[in-house]
C-alpha positions as CSV (number, residue, x, y, z in Angstrom):
1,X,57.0,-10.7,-17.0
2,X,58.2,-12.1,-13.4
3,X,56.1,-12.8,-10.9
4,X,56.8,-9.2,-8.7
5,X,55.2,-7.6,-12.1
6,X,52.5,-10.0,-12.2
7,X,51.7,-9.6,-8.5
8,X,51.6,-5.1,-8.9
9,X,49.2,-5.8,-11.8
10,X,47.1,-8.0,-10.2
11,X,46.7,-6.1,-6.5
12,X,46.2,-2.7,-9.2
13,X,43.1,-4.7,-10.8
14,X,42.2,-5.8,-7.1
15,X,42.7,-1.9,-6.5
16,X,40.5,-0.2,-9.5
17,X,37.7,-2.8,-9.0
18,X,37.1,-2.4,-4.9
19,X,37.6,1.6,-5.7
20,X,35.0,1.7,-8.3
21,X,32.6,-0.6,-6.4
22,X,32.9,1.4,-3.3
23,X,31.9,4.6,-5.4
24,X,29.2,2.7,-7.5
25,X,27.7,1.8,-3.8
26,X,28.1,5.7,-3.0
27,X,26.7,6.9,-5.7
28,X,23.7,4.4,-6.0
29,X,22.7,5.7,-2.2
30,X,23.3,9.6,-3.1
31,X,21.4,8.4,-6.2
32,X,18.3,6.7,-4.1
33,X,18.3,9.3,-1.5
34,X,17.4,12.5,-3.7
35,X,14.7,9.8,-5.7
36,X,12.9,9.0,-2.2
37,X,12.7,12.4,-1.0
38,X,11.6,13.7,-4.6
39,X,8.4,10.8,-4.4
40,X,7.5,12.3,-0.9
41,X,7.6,16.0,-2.1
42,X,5.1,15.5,-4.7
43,X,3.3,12.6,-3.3
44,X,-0.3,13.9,-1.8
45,X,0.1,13.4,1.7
46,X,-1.8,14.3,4.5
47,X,0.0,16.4,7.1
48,X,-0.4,13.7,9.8
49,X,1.0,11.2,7.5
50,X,4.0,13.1,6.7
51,X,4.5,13.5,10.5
52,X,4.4,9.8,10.6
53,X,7.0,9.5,8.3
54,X,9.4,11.6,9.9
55,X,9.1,10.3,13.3
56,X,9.6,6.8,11.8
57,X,12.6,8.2,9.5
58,X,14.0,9.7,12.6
59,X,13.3,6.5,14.4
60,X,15.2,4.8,12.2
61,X,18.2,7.8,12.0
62,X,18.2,7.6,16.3
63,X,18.3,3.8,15.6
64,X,21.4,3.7,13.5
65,X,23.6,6.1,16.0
66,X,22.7,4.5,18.6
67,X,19.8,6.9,20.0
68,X,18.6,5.7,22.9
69,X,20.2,3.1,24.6
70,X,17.6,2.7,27.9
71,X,18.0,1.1,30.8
C-alpha cells in the first residue's frame, strides 16, 4: 500500500469512530431524556413539587439560551 492509501484508510477510521461517537452521545441523551421524564410521571409527587421542578427545569432551559440577560 503507499502512503496516499494508508492516509484514506486511516482519516475513514478517524471518520466511522467520531460519527459513531457523536450518535452514541445522541442517543444516550434521547435515551436519558425519555428515562427522567418516565421517573417523574410515576413518581408520587405533590402538585407544589412538581411545580418546583418545572420552574427549576425551565430555569435551567432559560439558562442555557441565554434567558435573561439583566442589566
Amino acid at each position: 500500500m503507499t502512503s496516499s492509501r494508508n492516509l484514506v484508510w486511516i482519516l475513514g477510521v478517524v471518520a466511522a469512530l467520531v460519527i459513531g461517537g457523536l450518535a452514541g452521545v445522541w442517543i444516550g441523551g434521547e435515551m436519558e431524556q425519555d428515562v427522567l421524564a418516565d421517573v417523574f410521571a410515576r413518581a408520587d409527587l405533590t402538585a407544589d413539587c412538581r411545580a418546583q421542578i418545572g420552574r427549576s427545569m425551565q430555569q435551567l432551559i432559560d439558562d442555557y439560551d441565554g434567558g435573561d440577560l439583566g442589566p
